[in-house]
C-alpha positions in Angstrom: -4.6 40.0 16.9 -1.0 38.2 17.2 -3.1 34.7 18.8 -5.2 34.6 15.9 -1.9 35.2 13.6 0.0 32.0 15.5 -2.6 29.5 13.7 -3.3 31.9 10.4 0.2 31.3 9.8 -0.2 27.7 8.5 -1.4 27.4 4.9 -5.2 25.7 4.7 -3.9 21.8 3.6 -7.1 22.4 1.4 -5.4 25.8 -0.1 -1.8 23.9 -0.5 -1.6 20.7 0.8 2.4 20.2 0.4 2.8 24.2 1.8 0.3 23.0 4.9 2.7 19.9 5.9 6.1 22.2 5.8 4.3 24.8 7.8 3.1 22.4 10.4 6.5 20.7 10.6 8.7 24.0 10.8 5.7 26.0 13.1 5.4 23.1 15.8 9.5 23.1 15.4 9.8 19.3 14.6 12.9 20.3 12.4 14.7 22.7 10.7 16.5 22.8 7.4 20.5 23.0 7.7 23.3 23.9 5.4 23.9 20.7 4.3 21.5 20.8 1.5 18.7 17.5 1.3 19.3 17.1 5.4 17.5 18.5 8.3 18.2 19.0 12.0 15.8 16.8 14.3 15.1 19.7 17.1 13.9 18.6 20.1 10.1 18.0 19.7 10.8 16.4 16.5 13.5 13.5 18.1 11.2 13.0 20.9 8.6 11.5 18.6 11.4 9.3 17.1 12.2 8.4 20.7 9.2 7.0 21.3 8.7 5.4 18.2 11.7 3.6 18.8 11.5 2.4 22.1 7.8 1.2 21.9 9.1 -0.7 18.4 12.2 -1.7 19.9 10.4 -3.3 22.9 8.0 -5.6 20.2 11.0 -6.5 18.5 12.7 -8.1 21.2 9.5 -9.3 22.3 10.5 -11.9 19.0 13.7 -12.6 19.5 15.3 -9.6 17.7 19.3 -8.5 18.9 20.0 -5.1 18.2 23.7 -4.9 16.7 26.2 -2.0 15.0 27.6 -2.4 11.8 30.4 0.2 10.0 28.7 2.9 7.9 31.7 2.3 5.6 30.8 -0.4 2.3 33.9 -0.8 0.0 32.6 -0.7 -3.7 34.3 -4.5 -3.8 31.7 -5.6 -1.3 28.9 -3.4 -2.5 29.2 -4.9 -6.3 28.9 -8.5 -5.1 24.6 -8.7 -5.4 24.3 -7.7 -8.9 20.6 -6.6 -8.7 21.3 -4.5 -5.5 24.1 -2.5 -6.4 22.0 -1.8 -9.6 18.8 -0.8 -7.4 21.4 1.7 -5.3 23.8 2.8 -7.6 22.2 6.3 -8.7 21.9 7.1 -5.1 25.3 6.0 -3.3 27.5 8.6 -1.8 31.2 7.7 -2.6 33.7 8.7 0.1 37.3 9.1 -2.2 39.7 10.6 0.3 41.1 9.3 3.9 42.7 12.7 5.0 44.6 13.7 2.3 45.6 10.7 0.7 43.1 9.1 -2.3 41.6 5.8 -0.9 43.1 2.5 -2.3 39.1 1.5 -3.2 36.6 4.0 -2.9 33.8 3.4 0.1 30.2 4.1 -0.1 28.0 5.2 2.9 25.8 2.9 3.6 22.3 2.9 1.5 21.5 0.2 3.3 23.3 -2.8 4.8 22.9 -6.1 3.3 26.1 -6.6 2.2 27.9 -5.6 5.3 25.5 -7.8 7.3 26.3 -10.8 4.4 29.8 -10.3 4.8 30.1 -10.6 8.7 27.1 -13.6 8.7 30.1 -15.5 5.7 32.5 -16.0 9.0 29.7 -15.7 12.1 27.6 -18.8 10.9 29.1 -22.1 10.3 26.3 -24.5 11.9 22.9 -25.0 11.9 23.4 -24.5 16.1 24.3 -20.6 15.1 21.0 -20.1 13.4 18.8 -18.5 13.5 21.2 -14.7 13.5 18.1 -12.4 13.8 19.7 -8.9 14.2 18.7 -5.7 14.3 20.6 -1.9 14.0 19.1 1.6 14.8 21.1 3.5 12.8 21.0 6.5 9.6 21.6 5.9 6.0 22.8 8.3 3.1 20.6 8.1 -0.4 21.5 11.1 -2.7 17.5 12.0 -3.3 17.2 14.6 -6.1 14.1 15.9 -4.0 13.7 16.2 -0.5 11.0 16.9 2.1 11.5 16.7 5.9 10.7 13.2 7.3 9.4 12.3 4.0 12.5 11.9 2.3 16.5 13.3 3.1 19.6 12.6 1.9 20.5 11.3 5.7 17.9 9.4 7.4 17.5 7.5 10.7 15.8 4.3 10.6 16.0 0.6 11.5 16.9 -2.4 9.2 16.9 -6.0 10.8 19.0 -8.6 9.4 18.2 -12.3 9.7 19.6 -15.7 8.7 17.3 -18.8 8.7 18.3 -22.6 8.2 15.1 -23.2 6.0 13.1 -21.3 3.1 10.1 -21.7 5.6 11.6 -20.2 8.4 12.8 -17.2 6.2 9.4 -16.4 4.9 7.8 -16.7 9.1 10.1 -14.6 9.8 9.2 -11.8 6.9 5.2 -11.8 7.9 6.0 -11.8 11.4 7.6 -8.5 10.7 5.2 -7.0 8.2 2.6 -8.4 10.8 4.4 -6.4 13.8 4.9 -3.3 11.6 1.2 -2.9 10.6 0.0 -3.6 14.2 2.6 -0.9 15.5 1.3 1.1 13.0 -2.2 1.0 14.4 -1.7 0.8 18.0 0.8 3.4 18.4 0.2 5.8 15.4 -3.1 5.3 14.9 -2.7 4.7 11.6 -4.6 2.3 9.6 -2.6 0.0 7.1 -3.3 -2.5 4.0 -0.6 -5.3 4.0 0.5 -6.9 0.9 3.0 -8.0 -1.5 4.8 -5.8 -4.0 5.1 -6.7 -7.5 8.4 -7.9 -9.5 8.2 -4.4 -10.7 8.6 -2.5 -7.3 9.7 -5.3 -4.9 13.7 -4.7 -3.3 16.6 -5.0 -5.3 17.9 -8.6 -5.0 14.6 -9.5 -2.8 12.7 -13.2 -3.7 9.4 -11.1 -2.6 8.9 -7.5 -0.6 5.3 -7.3 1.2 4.7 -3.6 2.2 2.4 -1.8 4.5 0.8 1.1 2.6 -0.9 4.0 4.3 -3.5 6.8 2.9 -2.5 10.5 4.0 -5.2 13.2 4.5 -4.7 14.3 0.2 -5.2 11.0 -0.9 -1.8 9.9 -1.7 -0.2 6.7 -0.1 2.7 6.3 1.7 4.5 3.3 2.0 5.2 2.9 5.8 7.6 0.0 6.2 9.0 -3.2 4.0 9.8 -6.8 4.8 11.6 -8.6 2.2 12.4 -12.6 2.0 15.9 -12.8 0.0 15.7 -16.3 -0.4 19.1 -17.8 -0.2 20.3 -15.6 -3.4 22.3 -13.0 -1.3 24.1 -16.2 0.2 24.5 -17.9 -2.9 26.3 -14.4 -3.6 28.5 -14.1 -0.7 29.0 -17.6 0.0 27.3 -18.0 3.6 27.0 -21.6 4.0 26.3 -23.8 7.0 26.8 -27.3 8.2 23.1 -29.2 9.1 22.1 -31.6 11.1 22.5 -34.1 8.3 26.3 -32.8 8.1 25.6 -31.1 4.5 26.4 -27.8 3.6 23.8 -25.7 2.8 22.9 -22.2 2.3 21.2 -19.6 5.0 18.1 -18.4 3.9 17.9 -14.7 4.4 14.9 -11.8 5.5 15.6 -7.7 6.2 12.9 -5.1 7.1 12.8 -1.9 7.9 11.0 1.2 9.0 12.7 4.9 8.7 11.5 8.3 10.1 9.3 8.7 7.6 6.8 7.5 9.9 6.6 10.8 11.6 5.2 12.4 7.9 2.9 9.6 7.7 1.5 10.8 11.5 1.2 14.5 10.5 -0.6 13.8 7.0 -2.9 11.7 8.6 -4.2 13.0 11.8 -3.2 16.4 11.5 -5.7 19.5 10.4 -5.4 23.2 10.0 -4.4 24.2 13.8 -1.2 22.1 13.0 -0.5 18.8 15.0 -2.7 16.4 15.9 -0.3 13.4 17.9 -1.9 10.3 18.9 -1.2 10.0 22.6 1.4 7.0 22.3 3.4 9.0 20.7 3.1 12.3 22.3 6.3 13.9 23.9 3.5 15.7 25.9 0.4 14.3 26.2 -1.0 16.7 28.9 -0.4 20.6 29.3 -1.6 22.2 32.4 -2.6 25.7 31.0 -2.9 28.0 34.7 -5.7 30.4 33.8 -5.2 33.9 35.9 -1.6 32.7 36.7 -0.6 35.4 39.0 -3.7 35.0 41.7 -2.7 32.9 44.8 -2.5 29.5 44.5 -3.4 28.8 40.9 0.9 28.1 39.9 0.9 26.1 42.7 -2.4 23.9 42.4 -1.0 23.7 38.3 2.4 21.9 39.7 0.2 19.9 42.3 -1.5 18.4 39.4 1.5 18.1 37.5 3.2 16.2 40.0 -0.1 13.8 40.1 -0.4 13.1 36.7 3.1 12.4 36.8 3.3 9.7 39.2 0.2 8.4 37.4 2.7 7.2 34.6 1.6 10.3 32.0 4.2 12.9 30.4 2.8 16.6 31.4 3.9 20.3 31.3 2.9 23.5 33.1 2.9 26.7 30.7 4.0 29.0 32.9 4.9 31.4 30.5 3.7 34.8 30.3 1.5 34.6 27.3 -2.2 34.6 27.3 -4.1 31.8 27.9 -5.6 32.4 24.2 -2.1 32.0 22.7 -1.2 29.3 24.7 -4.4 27.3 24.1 -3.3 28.1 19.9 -0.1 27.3 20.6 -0.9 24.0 22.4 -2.7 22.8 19.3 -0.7 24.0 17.0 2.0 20.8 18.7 -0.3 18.8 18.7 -1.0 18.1 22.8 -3.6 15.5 22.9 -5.3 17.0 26.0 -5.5 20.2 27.6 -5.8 21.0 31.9 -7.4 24.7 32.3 -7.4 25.5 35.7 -8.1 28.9 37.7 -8.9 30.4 40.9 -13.0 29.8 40.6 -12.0 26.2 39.3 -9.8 26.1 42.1 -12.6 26.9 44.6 -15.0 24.3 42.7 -12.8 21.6 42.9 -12.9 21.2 39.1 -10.6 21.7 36.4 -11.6 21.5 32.7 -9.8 19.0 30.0 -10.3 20.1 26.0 -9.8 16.6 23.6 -6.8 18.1 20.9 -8.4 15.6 18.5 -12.3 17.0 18.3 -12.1 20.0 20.5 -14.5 18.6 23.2 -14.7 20.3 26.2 -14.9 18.0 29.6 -15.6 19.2 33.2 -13.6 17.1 35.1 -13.5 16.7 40.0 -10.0 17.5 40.5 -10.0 14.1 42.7 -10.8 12.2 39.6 -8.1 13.9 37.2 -5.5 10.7 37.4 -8.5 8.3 36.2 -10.4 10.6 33.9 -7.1 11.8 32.2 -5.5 8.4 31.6 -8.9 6.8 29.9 -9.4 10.1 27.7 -5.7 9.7 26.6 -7.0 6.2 25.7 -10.4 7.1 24.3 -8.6 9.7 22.3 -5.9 7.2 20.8 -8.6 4.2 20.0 -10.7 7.2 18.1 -8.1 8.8 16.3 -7.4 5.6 14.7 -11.1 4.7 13.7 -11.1 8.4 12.1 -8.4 7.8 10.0 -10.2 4.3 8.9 -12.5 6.0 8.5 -11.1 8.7 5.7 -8.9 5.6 4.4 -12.3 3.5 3.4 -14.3 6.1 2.4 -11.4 7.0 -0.3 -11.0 4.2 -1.4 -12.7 2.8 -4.6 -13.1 0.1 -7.4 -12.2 0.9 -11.3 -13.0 -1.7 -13.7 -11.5 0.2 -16.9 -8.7 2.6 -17.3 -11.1 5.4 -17.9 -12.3 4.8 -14.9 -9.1 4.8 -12.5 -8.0 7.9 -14.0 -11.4 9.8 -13.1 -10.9 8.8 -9.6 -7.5 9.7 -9.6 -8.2 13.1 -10.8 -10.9 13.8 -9.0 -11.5 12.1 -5.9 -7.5 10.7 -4.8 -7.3 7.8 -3.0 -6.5 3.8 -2.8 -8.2 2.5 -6.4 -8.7 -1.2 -6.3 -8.4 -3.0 -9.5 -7.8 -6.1 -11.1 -4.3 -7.1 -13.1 -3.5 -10.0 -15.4 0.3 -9.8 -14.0 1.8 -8.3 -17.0 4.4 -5.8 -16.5 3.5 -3.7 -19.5 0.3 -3.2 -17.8 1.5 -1.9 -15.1 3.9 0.3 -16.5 1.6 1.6 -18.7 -0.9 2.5 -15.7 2.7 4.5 -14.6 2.8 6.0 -17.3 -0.6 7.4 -18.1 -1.7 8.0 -14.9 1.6 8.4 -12.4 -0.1 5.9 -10.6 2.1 2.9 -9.4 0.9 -0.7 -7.5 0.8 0.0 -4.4 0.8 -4.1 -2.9 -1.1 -6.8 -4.0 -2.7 -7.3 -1.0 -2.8 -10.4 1.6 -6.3 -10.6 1.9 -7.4 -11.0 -2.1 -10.4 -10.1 -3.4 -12.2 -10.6 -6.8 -13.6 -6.9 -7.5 -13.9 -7.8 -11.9 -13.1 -11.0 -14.1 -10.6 -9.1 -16.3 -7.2 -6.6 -16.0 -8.4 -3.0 -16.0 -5.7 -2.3 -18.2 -5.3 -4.9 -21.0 -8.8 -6.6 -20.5 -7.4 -10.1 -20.3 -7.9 -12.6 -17.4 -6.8 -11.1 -13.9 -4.5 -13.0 -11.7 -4.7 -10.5 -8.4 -6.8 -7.5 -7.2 -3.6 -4.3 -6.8 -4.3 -1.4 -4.5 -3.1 1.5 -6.8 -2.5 4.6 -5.8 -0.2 8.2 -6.8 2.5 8.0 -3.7 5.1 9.9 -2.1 
């Protein structure tokens, strides 16, 4: 009774989608909710998937050139109101700190939203020629936003993320720079996640505060909704304009720095359990995987079968693979519910007649197939089904993202879809922004991106019915 209660205790996501994703996170104990009302506590299995997100993205970032830096957390409100639009895209979100100790601060200090304007002001005095460009930096850090709604990952008051920080010499440079990090996000996204992307350009409406242009990378979860996964925004020389960051070229002229920033948060962990995960729990591409392999000893207390578990352990491990032993004293029934409820991409069942056979059997998290496996083979046949499994969980979830997404042609039309069947909704816009906030309006749809690769889908704006400049993946979002 109690094994089958361990998975009955998360909501069917077709029941309650929203009460399905807070079970999952809080049952496979990614986080936990704190005192501190809007933030969370990362708890162990929950930071380990961070970890590895960040060291695999870390890697491809210094791969092009990237220097990861530290910057205060600290913005005094003189420096913050400098970029008119961005303090007026932050401002209803910006923690204030008042106080030093006891005594009331000369200038009150925000905590940082984000860090353009601390990264403007130290670039003012670091660059002074075109030999100290390009600056492309980097921080792993957290940021404070005062959300009025909150979900773990999703969305907190405190989250961790990364924002890089570059200075070019040229508008071209600027604008390499932001595709090459839209490019690296999406493939990241992909190769490590598993999750399939569309990359595109947000409109005037929805780009950054103070941006020249933001291009996205937009994701479809498992109910339809998308979830933008990462930005990259070209500033143009407009923030250096603002805070005076000039240089002297070759040509001995002054000149402004043209400027990029991009960023991926934590969020990226929500995107993973909305789009692989089903109603056992987790489902964690192998990349990503704290544990990709537990050893499950079947019959535990016969002779020999804890030891031949920690012999394999030790084998996979020096193969390069991250593995456990549950050694615990729960039934292997639990422990097999338990082990998918986290999401372990492969399972090792081994016993005293496996034992004698020289076979062990390995169960897929991600389909539930069953494989017999010669124990002299485990090393090999492990590492290529951790491989198999990532390259199919990824054509799955391209899967579920093309067959949900559609065409409307009329207004009518988009709002039948998104009522009935959610997902992306390709459409054609004149580039009007009363269009667009109209769709928002009726249908609490927004413009997802205007996507890189354009395609003609109708003649005329779905909305207003006059000529269409560019096809707009629409979609209701978190």
């Amino acid at each position: 009774m109690a094994e089958k209660k361990l998975v009955e205790a998360i909501t069917s996501m077709e029941v309650d989608f929203a009460q399905w994703y807070t079970d999952v996170v809080k049952k496979a104990e990614l986080m936990d909710y704190t005192s501190v009302k809007g933030c969370m506590v990362f708890k162990p299995a929950g930071y380990a998937i961070w970890e590895l997100i960040q060291k695999q993205m870390d890697e491809r970032f210094k791969a092009t050139g990237v220097e990861n830096v530290y910057l205060p957390m600290f913005i005094p409100e003189s420096l913050l109101n400098v970029e008119k639009d961005h303090v007026e895209g932050f401002a209803p979100e910006v923690a204030w700190v008042t106080h030093g100790g006891l005594n009331p601060l000369p200038e009150r200090m925000c905590v940082r939203p984000t860090s353009e304007t601390l990264f403007c002001d130290f670039y003012k005095n670091d660059i002074q020629s075109y030999r100290d460009l390009p600056k492309v930096y980097n921080q792993w850090c957290s940021v404070v936003r005062w959300e009025k709604e909150t979900r773990p990952f999703l969305r907190s008051r405190e989250f961790l993320w990364q924002e890089g920080h570059t200075a070019h010499a040229t508008a071209k440079e600027a604008e390499e720079r932001t595709i090459q990090m839209l490019n690296l996000y999406a493939d990241f996204c992909e190769e490590v996640l598993a999750i399939p992307v569309i990359k595109g350009r947000k409109t005037d409406k929805e780009k950054f505060a103070g941006a020249e242009a933001t291009y996205t990378i937009e994701a479809l979860m498992h109910d339809g909704k998308a979830l933008q996964s990462g930005t990259s925004h070209n500033f143009g020389d407009g923030f250096a304009k603002a805070f005076g960051i000039q240089f002297t070229d070759k040509d001995n002229t002054l000149k402004y720095v043209h400027q990029t920033s991009w960023g991926t948060t934590t969020r990226l962990i929500g995107a993973m359990i909305m789009v692989h995960g089903d109603n056992s729990g987790l489902v964690l591409p192998p990349k990503v995987a704290p544990t990709q392999i537990m050893i499950i000893p079947i019959q535990q207390k016969k002779e020999g079968v804890l030891d031949k578990a920690y012999e394999l352990k030790e084998r996979l491990s020096k193969a390069g693979i991250r593995v456990k032993v549950d050694d615990s004293d729960k039934t292997p029934g639990w422990k097999f519910s338990e082990q998918e409820m986290r999401g372990i991409p492969l399972r090792v069942e081994i016993g005293p007649r496996d034992i004698e056979n020289g076979k062990c059997i390995l169960g897929r998290r991600d389909n539930g197939e069953k494989i017999e496996c010669n124990l002299d083979e485990l090393e090999t046949v492990s590492a290529t089904l951790l491989d198999t499994i990532q390259k199919d969980m990824l054509e799955k979830a391209r899967a579920h993202r093309d067959a949900h997404t559609y065409v409307a042609k009329s207004l009518d039309e988009m709002k039948q879809i998104l009522d009935t069947t959610p997902g992306f909704v390709k459409a054609m816009w004149c580039g009007d922004r009363a269009c667009e906030d109209k769709i928002k309006e009726e249908m609490s749809a927004t413009s997802r991106c205007m996507p890189l690769e354009q395609e003609q889908v109708a003649d005329t704006c779905v909305c207003c019915g006059k000529k269409a400049t560019k096809m707009v993946y629409w979609g209701r979002a978190y």
